[in-house]
C-alpha atoms as one frame of an Amber mdcrd trajectory, in Angstrom:
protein
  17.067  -4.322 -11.756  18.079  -7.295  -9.981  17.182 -10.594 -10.594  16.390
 -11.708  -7.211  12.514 -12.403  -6.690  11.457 -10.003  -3.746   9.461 -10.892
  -1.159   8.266  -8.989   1.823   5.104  -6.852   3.314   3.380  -4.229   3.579
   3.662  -2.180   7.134   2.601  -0.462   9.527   3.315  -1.372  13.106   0.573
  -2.989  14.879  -0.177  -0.704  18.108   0.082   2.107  15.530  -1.476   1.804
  12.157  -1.685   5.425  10.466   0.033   6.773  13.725   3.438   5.234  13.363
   4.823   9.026  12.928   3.252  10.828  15.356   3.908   8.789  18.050   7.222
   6.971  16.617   8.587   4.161  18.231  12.410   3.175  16.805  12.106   0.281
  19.402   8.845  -1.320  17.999   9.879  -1.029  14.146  13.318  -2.524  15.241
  11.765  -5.385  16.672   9.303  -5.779  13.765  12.068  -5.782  10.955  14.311
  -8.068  13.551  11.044 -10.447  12.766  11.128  -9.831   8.780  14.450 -10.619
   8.860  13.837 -14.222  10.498  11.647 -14.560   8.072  14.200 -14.526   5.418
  11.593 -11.612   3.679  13.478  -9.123   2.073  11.284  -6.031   0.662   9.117
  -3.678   2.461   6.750  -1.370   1.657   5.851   1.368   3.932   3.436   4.618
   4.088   4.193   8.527   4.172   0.868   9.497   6.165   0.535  12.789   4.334
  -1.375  14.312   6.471   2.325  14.507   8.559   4.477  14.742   6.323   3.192
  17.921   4.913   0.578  20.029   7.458   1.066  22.551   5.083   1.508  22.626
   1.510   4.785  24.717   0.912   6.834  23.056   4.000   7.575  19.300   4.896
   8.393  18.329   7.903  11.657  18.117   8.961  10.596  15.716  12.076   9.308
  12.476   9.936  12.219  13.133   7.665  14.327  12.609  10.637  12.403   9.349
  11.858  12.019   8.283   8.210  16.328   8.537   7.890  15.929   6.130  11.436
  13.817   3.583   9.533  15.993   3.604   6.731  18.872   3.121   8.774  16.798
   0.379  10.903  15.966  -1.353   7.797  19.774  -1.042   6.421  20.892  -2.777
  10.332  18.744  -5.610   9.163  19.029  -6.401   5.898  15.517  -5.138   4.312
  14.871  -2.670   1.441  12.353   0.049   1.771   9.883   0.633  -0.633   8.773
   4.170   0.643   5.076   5.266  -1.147   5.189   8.705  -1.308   1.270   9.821
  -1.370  -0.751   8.279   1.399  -3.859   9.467   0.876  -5.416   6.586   0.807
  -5.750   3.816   3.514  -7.319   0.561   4.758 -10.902   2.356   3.596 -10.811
   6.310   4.063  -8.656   8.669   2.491  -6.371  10.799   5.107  -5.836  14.274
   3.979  -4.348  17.095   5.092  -6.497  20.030   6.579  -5.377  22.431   3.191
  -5.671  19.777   0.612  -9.870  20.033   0.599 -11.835  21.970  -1.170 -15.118
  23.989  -0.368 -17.464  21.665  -2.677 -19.983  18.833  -0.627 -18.319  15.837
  -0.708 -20.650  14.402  -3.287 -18.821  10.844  -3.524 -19.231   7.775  -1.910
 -15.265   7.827  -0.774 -15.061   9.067   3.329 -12.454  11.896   4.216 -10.927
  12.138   7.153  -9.479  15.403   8.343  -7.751  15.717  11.826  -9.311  12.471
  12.876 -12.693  13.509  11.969 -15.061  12.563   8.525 -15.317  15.540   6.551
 -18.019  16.693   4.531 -16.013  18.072   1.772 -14.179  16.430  -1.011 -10.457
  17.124  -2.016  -9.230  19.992  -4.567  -8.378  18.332  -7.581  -5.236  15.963
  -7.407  -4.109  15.698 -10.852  -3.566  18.963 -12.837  -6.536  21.632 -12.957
  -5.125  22.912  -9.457  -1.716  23.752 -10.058  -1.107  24.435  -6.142  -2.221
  21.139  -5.561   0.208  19.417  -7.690   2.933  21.520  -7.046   2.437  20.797
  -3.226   2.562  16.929  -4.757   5.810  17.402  -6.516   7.517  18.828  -3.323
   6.803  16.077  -1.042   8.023  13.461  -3.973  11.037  15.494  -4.907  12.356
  16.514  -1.273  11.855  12.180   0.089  13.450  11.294  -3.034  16.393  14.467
  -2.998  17.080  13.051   0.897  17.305   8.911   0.412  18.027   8.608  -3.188
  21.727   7.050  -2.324  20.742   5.294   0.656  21.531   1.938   0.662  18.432
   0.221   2.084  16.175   2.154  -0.973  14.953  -0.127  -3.694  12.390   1.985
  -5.316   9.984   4.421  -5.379   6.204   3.713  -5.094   4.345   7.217  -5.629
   0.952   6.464  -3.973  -1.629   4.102  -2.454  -4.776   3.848  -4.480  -5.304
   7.246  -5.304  -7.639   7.000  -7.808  -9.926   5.691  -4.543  -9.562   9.139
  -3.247 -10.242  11.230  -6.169 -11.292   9.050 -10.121  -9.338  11.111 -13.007
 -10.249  11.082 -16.253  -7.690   9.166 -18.298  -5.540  11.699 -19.702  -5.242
  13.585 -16.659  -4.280  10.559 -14.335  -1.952  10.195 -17.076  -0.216  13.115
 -17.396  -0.093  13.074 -13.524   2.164   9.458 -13.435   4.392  11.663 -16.294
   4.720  14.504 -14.752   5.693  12.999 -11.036   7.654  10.056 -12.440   9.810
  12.886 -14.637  10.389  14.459 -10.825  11.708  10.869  -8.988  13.761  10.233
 -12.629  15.395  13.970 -12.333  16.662  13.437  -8.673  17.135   9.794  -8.452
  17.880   7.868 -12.164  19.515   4.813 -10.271  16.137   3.367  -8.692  12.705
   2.081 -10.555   9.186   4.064  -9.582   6.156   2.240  -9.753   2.696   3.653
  -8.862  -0.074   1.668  -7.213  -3.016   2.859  -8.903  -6.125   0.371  -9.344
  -7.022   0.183 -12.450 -11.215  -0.624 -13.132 -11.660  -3.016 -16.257 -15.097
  -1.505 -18.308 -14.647   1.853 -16.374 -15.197   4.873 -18.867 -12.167   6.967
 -16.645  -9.499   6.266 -15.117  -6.224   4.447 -15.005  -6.121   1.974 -17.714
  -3.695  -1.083 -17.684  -1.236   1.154 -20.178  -1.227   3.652 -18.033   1.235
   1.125 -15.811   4.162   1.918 -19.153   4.560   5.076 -17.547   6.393   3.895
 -14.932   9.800   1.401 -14.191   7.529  -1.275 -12.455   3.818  -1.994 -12.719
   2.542  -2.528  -9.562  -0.774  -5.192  -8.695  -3.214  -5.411  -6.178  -4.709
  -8.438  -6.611  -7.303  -9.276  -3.928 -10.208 -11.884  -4.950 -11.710 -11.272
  -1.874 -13.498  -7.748  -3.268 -13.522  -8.853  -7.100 -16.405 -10.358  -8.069
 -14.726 -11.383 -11.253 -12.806 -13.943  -8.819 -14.596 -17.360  -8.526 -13.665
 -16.829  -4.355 -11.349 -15.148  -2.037  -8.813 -17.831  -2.676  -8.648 -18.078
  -6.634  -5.259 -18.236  -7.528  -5.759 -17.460 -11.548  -7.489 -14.767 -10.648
  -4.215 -13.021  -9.656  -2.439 -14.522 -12.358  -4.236 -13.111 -14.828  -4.263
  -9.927 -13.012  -0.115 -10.034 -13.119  -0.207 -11.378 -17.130  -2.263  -8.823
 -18.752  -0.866  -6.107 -16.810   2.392  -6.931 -18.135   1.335  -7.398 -21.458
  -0.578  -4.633 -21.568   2.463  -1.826 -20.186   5.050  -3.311 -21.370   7.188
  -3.181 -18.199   7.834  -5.737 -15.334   5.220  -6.124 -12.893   4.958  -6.428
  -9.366   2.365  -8.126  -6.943   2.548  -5.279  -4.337  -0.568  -6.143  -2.809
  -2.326  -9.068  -2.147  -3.617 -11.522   0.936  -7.569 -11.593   2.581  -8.769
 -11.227   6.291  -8.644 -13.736   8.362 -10.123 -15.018  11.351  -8.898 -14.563
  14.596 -10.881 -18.056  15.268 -10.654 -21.432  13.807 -13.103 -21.479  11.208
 -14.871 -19.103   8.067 -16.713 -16.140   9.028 -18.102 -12.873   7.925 -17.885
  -8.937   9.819 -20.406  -6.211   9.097 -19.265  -2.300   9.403 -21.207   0.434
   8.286 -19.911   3.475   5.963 -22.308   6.538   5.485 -25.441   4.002   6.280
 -24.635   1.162   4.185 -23.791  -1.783   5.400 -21.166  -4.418   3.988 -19.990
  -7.669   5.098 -16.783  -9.541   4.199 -16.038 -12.603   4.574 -12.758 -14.008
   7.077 -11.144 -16.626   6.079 -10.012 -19.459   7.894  -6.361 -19.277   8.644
  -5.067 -22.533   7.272  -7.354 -22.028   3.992  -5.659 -18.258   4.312  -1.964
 -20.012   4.432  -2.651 -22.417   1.528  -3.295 -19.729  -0.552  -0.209 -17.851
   0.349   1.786 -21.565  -0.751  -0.253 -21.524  -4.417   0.099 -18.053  -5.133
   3.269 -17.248  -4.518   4.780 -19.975  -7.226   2.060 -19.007  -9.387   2.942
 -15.101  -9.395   6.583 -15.811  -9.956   5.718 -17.960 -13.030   3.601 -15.562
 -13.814   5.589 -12.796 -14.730   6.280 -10.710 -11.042   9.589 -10.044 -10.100
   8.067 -10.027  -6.313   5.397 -10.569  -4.237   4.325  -8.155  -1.094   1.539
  -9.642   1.414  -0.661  -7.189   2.891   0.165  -6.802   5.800   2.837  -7.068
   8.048   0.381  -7.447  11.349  -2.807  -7.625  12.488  -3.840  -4.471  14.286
  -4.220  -4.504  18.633  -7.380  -4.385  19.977  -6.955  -1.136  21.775  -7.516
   0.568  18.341 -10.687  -1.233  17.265 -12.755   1.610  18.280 -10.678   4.271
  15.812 -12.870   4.863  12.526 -11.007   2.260  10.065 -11.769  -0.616  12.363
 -15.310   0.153  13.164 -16.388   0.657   9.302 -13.957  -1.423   7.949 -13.555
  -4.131  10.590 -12.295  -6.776   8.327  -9.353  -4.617   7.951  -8.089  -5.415
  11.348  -7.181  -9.165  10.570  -4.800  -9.245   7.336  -1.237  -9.960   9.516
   1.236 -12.369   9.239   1.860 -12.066  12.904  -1.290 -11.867  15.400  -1.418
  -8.318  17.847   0.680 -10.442  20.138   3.322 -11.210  17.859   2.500 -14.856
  17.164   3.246 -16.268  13.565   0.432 -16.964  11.787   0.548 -19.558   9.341
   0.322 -17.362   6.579   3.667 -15.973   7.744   4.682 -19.060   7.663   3.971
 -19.792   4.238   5.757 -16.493   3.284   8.648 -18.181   5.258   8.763 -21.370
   3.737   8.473 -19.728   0.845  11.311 -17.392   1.208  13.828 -20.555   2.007
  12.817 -22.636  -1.149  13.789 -19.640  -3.301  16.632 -18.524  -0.925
């Protein structure tokens, strides 16, 4: 594993969001890794939507293969690597799923399912063993995106999925045996590139990922966002994510990467708070003002690396246009529309560049 510590995003593109394969646009992600590259970042991260990359559970679909090969290619043209996460699933506040992946039971949990666009009332068949249909169809969609870009020269690793244990809790052994079992299928086609997993893990929680559960894999990966924790003394503590990085790394055994972390901020000078409203409840979070926003991207980007992480991934590459405020995620989950380095118009915000300043003293 190289010695180089990586910096880069997370993405989608910012007219797009969870749409960036049905309605691909080469042009737009070639202008959005053109800006990356100016940057001087280095590593992104990017989502399979499942719910198009396998409408059904025996096939995938040859299309996004094709227009993931033209990221791939995009990203080779300027310099990134990819760090493709394979079950997506989970998303910026409701879990996506395909149409066959739910089961007949009431959804009974407070997690929101979105089939085809709309909330569903049911809850997913189980993800992680008891269904054996359901993790085969798993194991196909890792094994054929890993079988097709396993030699490709823009691939640095393998992340297999985004928060799953938001979309469905395992117990311990199960979630376990699930990292085994899909690791063991990335190892037996591709043995050349590391697989990390970014599960969440819930300190005090009687199920569940556990901190160990990270020595399954090549590369433990963090999300480390104050902003929700109420362990964190504020949305800007910096040893909060520290710690988060040091005892994960102590605790598996492998290195550890900061694949996640950043806050919302506001779109105006100035702190702030947004309200949305999930199955009646309502929830507020708090925006940040962008300068406080950027001088936390200066501290905790030193403090990570001397931490322990080999790399450090802001979420997110964008914030999202206006035009898709009114889709689901950004009317429940409105602070989700304001994490970006760049503004909806393109405009570096300072957070970017702190990542950028960042990225030269270490270049």
């Amino acid at each position: 594993m190289s010695e180089e510590f990586l910096l880069g995003v997370n993405y989608w593109p910012a007219r797009k969001f969870v749409r960036m394969w049905s309605q691909f646009d080469a042009r737009e992600i070639d202008r959005d890794f053109a800006a990356l590259e100016h940057l001087g970042l280095r590593l992104v991260r990017l989502f399979l939507f499942w719910p198009d990359f396998q409408l059904h559970p025996d096939t995938i679909e040859e299309l996004h293969l094709g227009n993931l090969t033209c990221v791939f290619d995009l990203a080779a043209a300027h310099g990134l690597l990819l760090m493709p996460t394979l079950l997506v699933g989970l998303m910026s506040g409701p879990a996506w799923m395909p149409a066959w992946s739910l089961s007949t039971a009431p959804n009974n949990r407070p997690a929101v399912y979105v089939v085809d666009g709309e909330v569903s009332r049911y809850k997913p068949r189980d993800l992680f063993g008891t269904d054996a249909a359901m993790l085969d169809a798993q194991r196909l969609l890792v094994r054929t995106v890993v079988q097709r870009f396993a030699s490709h020269r823009a691939l640095w690793g393998w992340d297999l999925c985004n928060e799953v244990n938001l979309v469905q809790m395992p117990e311990t052994e199960a979630g376990e045996h699930w990292l085994e079992v899909l690791t063991g299928d990335v190892h037996a086609v591709d043995p050349n590139h590391p697989v990390t997993a970014g599960v969440l893990v819930f300190e005090g929680a009687r199920k569940g990922f556990r901190l160990q559960s990270h020595r399954l894999v090549d590369v433990a990966s963090v999300h480390a966002y104050p902003l929700y924790d109420p362990a964190a003394s504020g949305p800007t503590d910096v040893d909060y994510v520290a710690r988060k990085i040091e005892i994960t790394g102590t605790a598996a055994g492998v290195p550890v990467m900061l694949t996640e972390f950043g806050m919302s901020v506001n779109p105006r000078p100035g702190s702030s708070s947004v309200t949305g409203r999930v199955g009646g409840v309502e929830r507020s979070v708090h925006l940040v003002d962008e300068q406080e926003a950027a001088a936390f991207v200066r501290r905790v980007l030193p403090v990570a690396r001397e931490a322990g992480a080999i790399g450090a991934l802001i979420w997110c590459f964008s914030d999202y246009d206006p035009s898709l405020y009114n889709d689901f995620t950004f009317t429940a989950f409105p602070h989700e529309r304001y994490f970006g380095i760049f503004d909806p118009s393109g405009r570096l915000k300072a957070t970017g560049e702190a990542m950028r300043q960042f990225a030269q003293s270490i270049g």
